[in-house]
C-alpha positions as CSV (number, residue, x, y, z in Angstrom):
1,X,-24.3,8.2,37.4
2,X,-23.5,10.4,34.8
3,X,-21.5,9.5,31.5
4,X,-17.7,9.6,31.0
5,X,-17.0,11.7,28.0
6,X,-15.6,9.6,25.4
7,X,-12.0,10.1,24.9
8,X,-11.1,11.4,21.6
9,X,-8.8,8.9,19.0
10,X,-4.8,10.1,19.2
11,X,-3.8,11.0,15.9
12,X,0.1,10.4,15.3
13,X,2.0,13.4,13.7
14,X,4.1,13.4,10.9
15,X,7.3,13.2,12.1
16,X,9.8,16.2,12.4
17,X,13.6,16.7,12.9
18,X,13.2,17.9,15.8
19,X,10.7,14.7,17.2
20,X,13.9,12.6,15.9
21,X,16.7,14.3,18.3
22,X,14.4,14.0,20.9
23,X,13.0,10.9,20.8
24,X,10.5,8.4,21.5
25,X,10.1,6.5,24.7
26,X,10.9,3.1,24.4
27,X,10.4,-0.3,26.1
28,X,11.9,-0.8,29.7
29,X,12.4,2.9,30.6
30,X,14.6,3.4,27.5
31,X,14.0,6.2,25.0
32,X,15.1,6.2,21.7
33,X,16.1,8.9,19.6
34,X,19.1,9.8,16.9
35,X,22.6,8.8,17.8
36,X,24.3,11.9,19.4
37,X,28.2,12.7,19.2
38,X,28.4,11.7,23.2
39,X,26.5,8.0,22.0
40,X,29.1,7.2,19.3
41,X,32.0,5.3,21.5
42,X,29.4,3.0,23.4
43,X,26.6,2.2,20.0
44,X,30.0,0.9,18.3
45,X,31.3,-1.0,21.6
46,X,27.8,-2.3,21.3
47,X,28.2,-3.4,17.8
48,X,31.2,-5.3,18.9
49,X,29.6,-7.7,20.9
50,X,27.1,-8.9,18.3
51,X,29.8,-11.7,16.9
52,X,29.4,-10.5,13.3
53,X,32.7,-8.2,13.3
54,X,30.0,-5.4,13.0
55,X,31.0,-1.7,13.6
56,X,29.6,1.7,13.0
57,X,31.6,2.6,9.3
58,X,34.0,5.0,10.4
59,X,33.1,7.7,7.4
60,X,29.4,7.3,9.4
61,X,31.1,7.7,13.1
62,X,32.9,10.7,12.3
63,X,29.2,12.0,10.3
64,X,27.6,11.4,14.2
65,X,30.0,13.0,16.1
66,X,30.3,16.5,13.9
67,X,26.1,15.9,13.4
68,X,25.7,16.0,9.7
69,X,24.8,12.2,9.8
70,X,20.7,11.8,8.1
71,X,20.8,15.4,7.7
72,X,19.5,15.2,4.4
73,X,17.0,12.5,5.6
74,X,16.1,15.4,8.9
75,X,15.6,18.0,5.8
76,X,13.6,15.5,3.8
77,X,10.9,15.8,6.7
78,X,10.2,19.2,6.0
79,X,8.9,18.4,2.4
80,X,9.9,17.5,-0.9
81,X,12.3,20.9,-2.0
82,X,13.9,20.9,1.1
83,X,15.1,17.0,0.9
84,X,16.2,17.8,-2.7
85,X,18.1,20.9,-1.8
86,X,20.0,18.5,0.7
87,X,20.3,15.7,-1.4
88,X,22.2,18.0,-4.2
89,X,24.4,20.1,-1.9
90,X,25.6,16.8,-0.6
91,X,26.7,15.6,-3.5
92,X,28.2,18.7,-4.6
93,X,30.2,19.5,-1.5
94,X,31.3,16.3,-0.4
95,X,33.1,12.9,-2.0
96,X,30.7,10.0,-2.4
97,X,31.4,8.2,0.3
98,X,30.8,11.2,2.9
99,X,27.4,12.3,1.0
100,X,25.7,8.8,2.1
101,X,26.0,9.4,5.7
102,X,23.4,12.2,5.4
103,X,21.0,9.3,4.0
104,X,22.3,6.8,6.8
105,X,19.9,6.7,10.2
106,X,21.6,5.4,13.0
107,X,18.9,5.5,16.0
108,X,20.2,4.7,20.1
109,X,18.2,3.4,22.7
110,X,19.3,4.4,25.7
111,X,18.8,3.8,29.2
112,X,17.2,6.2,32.7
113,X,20.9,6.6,33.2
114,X,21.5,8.0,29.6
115,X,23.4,4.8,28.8
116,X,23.1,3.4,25.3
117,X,21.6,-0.4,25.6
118,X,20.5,-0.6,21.5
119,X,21.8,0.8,18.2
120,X,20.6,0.6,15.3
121,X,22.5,1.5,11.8
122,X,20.7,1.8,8.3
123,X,23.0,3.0,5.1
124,X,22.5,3.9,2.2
125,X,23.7,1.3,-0.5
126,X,26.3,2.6,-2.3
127,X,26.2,0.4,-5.4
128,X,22.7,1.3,-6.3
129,X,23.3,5.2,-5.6
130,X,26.4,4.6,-8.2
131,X,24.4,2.4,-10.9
132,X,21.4,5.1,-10.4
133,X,24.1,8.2,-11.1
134,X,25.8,6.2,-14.1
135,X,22.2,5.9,-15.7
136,X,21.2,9.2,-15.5
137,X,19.5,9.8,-12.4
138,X,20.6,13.2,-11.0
139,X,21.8,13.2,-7.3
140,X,18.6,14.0,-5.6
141,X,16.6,11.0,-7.2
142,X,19.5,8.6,-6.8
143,X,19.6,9.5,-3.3
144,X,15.6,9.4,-2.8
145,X,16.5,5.6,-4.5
146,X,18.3,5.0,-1.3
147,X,15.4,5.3,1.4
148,X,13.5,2.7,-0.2
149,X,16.2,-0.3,-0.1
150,X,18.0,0.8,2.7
151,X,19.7,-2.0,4.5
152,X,20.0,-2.8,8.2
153,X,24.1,-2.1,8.8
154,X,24.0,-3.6,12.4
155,X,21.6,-4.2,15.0
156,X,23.3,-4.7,18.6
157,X,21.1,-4.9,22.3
158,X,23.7,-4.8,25.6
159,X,22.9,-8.5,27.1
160,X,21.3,-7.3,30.2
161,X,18.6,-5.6,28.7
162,X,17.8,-8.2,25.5
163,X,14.4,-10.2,25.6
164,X,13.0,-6.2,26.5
165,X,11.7,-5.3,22.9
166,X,14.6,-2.9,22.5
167,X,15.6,-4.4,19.0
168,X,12.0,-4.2,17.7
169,X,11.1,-1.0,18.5
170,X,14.3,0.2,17.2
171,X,13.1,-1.5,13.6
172,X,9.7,0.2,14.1
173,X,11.3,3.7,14.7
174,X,13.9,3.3,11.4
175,X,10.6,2.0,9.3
176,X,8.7,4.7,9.9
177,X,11.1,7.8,9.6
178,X,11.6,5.5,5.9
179,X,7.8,5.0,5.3
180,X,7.5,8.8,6.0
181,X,10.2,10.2,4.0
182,X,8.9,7.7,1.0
183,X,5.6,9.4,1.3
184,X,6.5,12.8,0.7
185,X,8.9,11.4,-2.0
186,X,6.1,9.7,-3.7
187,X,3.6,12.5,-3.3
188,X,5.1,15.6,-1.7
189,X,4.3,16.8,2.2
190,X,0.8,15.7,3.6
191,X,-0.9,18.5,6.2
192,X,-3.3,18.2,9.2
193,X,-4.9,21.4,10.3
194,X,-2.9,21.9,13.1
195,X,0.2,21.2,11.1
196,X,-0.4,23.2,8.2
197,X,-1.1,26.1,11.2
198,X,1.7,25.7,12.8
199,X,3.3,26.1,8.9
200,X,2.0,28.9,8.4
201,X,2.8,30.6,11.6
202,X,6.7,29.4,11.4
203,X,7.5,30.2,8.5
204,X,5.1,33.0,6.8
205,X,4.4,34.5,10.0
206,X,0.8,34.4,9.5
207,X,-1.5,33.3,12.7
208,X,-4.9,31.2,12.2
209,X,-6.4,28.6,13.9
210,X,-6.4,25.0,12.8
211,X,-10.4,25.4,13.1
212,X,-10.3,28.3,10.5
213,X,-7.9,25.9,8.6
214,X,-10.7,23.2,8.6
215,X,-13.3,25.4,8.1
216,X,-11.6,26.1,4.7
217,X,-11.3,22.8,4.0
218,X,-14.9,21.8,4.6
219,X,-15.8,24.6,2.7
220,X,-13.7,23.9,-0.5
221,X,-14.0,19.8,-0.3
222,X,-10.3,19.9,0.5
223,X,-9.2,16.1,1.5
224,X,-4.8,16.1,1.6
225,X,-4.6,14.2,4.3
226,X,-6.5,11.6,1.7
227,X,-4.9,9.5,-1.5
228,X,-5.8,7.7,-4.2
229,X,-5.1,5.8,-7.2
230,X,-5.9,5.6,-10.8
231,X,-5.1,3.9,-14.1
232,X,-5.2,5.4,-17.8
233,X,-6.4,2.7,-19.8
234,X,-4.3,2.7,-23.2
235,X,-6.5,0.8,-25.4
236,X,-7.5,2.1,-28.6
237,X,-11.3,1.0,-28.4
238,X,-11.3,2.5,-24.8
239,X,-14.9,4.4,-25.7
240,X,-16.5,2.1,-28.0
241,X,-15.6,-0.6,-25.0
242,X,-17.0,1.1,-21.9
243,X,-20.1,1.6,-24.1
244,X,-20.7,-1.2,-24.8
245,X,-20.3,-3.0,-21.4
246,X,-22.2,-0.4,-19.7
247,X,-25.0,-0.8,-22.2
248,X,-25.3,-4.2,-21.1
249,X,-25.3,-3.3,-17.4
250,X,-28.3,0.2,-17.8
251,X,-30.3,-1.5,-21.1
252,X,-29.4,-5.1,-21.5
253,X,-31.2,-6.9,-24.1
254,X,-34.4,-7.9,-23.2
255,X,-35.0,-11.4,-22.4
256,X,-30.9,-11.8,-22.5
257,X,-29.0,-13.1,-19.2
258,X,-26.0,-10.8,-18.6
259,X,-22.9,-12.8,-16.8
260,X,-20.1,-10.7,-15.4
261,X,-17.1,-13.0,-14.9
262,X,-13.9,-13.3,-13.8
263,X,-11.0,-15.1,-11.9
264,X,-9.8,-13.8,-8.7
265,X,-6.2,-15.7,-8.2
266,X,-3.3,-17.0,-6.4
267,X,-5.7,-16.2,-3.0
268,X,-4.2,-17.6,-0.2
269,X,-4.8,-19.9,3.1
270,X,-2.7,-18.3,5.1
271,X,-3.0,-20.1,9.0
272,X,-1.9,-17.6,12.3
273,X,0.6,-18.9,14.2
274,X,-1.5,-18.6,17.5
275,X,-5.1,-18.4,18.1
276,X,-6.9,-15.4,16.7
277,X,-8.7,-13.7,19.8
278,X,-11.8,-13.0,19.4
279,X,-14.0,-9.7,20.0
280,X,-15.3,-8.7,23.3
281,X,-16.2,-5.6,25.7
282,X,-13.7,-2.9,24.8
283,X,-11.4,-5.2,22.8
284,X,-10.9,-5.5,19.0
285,X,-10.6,-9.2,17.3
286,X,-6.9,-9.2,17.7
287,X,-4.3,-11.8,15.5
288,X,-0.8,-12.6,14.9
289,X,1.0,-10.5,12.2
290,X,3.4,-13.7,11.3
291,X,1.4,-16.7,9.4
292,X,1.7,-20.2,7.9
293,X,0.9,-20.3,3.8
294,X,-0.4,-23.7,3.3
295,X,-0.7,-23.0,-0.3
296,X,-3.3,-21.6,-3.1
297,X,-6.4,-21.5,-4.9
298,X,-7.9,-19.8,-7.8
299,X,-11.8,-18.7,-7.5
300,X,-13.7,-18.5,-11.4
301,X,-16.8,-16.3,-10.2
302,X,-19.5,-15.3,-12.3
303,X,-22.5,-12.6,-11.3
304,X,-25.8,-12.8,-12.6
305,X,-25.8,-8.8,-13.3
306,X,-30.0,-8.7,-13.0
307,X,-30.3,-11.0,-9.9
308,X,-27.2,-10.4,-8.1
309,X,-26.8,-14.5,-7.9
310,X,-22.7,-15.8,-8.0
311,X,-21.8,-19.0,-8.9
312,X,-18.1,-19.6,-7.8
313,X,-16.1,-22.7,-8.3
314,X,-12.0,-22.6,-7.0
315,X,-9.6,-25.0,-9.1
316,X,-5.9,-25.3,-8.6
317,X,-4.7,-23.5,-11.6
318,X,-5.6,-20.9,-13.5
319,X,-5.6,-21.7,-17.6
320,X,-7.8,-22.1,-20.6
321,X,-9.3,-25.2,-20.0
322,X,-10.6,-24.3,-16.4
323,X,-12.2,-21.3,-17.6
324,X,-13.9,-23.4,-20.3
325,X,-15.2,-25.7,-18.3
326,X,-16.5,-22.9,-15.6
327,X,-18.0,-21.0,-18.6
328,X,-20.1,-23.7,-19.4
329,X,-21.1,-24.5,-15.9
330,X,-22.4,-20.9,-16.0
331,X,-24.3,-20.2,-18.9
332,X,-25.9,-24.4,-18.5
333,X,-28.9,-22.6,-16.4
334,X,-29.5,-20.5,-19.2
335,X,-30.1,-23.2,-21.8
336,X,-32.2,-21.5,-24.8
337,X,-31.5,-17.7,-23.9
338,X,-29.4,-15.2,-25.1
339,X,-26.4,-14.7,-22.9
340,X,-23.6,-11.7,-22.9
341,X,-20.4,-12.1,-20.7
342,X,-19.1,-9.1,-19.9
343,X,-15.1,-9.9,-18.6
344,X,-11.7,-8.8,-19.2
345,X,-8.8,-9.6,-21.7
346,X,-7.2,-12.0,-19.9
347,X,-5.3,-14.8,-22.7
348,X,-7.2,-17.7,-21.0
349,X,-10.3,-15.7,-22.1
350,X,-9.3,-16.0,-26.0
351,X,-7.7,-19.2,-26.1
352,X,-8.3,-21.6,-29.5
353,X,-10.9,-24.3,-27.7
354,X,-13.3,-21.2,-26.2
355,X,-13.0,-19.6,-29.4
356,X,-14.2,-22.7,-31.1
357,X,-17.1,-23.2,-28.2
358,X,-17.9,-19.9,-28.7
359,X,-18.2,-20.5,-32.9
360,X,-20.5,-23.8,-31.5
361,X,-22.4,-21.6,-29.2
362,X,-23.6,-18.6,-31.0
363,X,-26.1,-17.5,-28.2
364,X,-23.1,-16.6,-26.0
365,X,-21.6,-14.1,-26.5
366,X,-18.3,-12.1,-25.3
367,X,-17.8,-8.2,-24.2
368,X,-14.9,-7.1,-23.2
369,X,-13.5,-4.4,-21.1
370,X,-10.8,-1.9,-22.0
371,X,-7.1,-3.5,-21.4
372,X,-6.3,-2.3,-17.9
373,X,-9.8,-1.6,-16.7
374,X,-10.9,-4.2,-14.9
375,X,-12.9,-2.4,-12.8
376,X,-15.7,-1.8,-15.2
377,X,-16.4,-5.7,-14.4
378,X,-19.3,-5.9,-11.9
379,X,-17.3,-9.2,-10.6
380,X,-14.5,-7.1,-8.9
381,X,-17.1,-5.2,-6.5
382,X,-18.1,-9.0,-5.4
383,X,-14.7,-9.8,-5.0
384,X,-13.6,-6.8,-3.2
385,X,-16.7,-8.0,-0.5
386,X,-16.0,-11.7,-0.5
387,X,-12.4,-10.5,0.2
388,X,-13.1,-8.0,3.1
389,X,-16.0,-9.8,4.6
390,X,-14.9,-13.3,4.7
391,X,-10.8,-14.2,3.5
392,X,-8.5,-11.2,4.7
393,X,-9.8,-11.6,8.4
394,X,-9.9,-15.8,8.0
395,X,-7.7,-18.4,9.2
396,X,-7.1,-21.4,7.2
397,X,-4.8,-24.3,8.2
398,X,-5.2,-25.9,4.7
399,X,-6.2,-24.9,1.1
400,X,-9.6,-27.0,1.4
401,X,-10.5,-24.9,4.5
402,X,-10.3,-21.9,2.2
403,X,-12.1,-23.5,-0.1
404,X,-14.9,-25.1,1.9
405,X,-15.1,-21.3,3.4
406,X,-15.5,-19.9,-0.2
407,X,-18.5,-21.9,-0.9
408,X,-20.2,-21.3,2.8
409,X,-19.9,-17.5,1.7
410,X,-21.5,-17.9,-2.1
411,X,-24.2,-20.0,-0.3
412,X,-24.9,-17.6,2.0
413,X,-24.8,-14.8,-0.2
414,X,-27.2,-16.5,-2.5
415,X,-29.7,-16.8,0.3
416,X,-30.3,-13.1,-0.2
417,X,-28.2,-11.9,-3.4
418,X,-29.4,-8.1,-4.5
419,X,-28.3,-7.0,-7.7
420,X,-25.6,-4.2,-8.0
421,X,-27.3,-0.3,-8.7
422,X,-25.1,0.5,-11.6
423,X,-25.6,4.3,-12.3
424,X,-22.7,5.6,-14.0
425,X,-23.3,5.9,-17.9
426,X,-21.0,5.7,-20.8
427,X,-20.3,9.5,-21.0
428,X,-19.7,10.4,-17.7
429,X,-17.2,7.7,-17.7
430,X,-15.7,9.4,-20.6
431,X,-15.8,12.7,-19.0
432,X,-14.4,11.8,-16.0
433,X,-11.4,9.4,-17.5
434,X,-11.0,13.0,-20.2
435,X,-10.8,15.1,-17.2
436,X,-7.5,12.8,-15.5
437,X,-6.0,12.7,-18.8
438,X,-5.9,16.6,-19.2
439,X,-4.5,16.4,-15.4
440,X,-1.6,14.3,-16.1
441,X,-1.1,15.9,-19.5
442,X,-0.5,19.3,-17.3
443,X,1.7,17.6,-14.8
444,X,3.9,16.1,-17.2
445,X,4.4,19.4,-19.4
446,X,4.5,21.1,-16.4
447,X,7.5,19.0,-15.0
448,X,9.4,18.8,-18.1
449,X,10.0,22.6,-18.1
């Protein structure tokens, strides 16, 4: 018996103006989609029955029925310049109150008959559009301002079809045309190949596949549909730091024990409100997304950099004396040898008592890492894993389950630590950090012009 073919993974597009007018299909037969002229007199009858004296603003009703209501939200989906090109001849063209309807979404769920059963209204905030204006913000920004704090106007379900997951997916739909347009926002229209090739044939009239497009792609190590982040560490001693801490990690003293150590804080034993359901044949672990906090702890780490060991101790708060008393813990083992603690420049790290320890102690001894670059701590790659492996996916119905489950994991891993392969050195560090501050030096003379 032959093999089914496995089924390929459905990829959601970026949405369009044209997916918004025509919708989505919705719970119970319903499909839900932008509110149309014909939609206005029953999504406000709606909003009537809600209790909360609740209507559809009139400036907004009369934006629906001659359709210029989110039309500079249904521009902003074709990218960046086209949003800000809507954004400004709004507020050029019409009186304040009129230009936030084209950043107000007002999505209707309606029924096989073509009957609206849901609305859904999210404006702009006026006040913040205003303060942002009287600050200096020019209309486009102050607008763009608006998609991230937009509030929920009204939210109305007719009574026969509530309990139906109308009203949720209506919040899902309004999210993501927000999380969407605050993407581009933040870093300008993403492509897929077939997107991008549809682009291209639209608008410049030009006809490729989206399999020469990722051909390209491959070719030139092209990633948009990627992100990622970065920091530019501002501290004077950046180089002289990142030597130094990476000389300990590729040449450390011989004979010396290098500690890498840090706190990770505020983690939290957060309990699902039902039963987390466990893996099986063609089903993922599956759990609630609403949780119980039953409070927090605060895990003092430190790595043995040559043996890959942890020692890990959680206390209750995070301050000077804590980390004194963890810092001796650590370094006890290594009575009589040299010891260098590479960590970060956190205040409970340079309090008066560890200073005077440290006078007491002269065999220990403290490098630091650059302010804001944490990362060159070995400690953060241990707590990245402890985090992913063992308390983001973990239920804990009190702080001293957490707890007892952060120890289980440092045993465990001790069973069969492995150092860490640290290969980067000093100067390629340098280079690289060198190369993203010539990049942001262009993109900020390059957007002040």
């Amino acid at each position: 018996m032959g093999k089914r073919p496995a089924e390929k993974a459905k990829q959601t597009p970026p949405l369009s103006d044209d997916r918004i007018r025509a919708g989505w299909q919705g719970p119970a037969g319903t499909r839900i989609h932008l509110a149309r002229p014909q939609d206005v007199e029953a999504a406000d009858a709606l909003m009537a029955t809600t209790g909360d004296g609740v209507r559809i603003i009139p400036v907004l009703r009369a934006a629906i029925e001659d359709g210029t209501a989110a039309s500079t939200m249904l521009a902003g989906l074709g990218g960046t310049d086209a949003f800000h090109e809507a954004a400004s001849l709004a507020f050029t063209s019409r009186p304040m109150h009129e230009s936030l309807t084209t950043v107000s979404l007002t999505l209707v769920a309606t029924d096989q008959q073509d009957r609206a059963v849901g609305v859904l209204s999210a404006t702009a905030p006026g006040t913040l559009i205003e303060t942002a204006l009287k600050s200096g913000y020019g209309s486009e920004k102050a607008m763009a301002l608006s998609l991230f704090v937009a509030k929920v106007h009204g939210l109305a379900v007719a009574g026969p079809a509530r309990g139906q997951g109308i009203a949720p997916a209506l919040l899902k739909r309004t999210w993501q045309v927000h999380q969407q347009l605050g993407y581009f926002l933040l870093y300008g229209s993403y492509w897929s190949t077939r997107t991008l090739a549809g682009h291209l044939k639209r608008r410049e009239g030009i006809s490729v596949s989206w399999h020469y497009i990722a051909r390209i792609w491959r070719e030139e190590n092209l990633k948009p549909h990627r992100s990622g982040t970065f920091k530019l560490s501002k501290d004077p001693a950046f180089a002289e730091k990142v030597a130094d801490v990476v000389g300990l990690y590729l040449a450390p003293p011989g004979g010396a024990v290098v500690l890498s150590v840090d706190e990770k804080t505020q983690v939290q034993a957060l309990d699902r409100t039902q039963p987390v359901l466990p893996v099986a044949f063609a089903a993922t672990e599956k759990r609630t997304h609403d949780y119980v906090r039953h409070g927090t702890t605060n895990l003092f780490a430190a790595l043995n950099v040559t043996t890959g060991e942890v020692l890990g101790e959680c206390k209750p708060n995070r301050n000077g004396a804590n980390f004194l008393a963890f810092l001796k813990k650590a370094v006890k083992p290594h009575t009589g040898k040299e010891i260098h603690v590479a960590l970060d420049n956190l205040s409970t790290h340079t309090t008066p008592d560890v200073k005077a320890w440290l006078a007491k102690n002269p065999h220990v001894h403290f490098h630091f890492t650059p302010v804001g670059s944490s990362w060159l701590n070995q400690i953060e790659i241990w707590f990245e894993i402890i985090t992913r492996q063992s308390i983001r996916r973990g239920t804990f119905a009190s702080v001293n389950v957490l707890v007892k489950q952060i120890r289980d994991y440092i045993n465990s891993w001790n069973e069969n630590a492995k150092p860490f392969t640290w290969t980067a050195t000093a100067d390629e560090i340098l280079a690289k950090v060198l190369l993203v501050q010539t990049s942001v030096k262009k993109l900020v003379n390059n957007n002040s012009k």
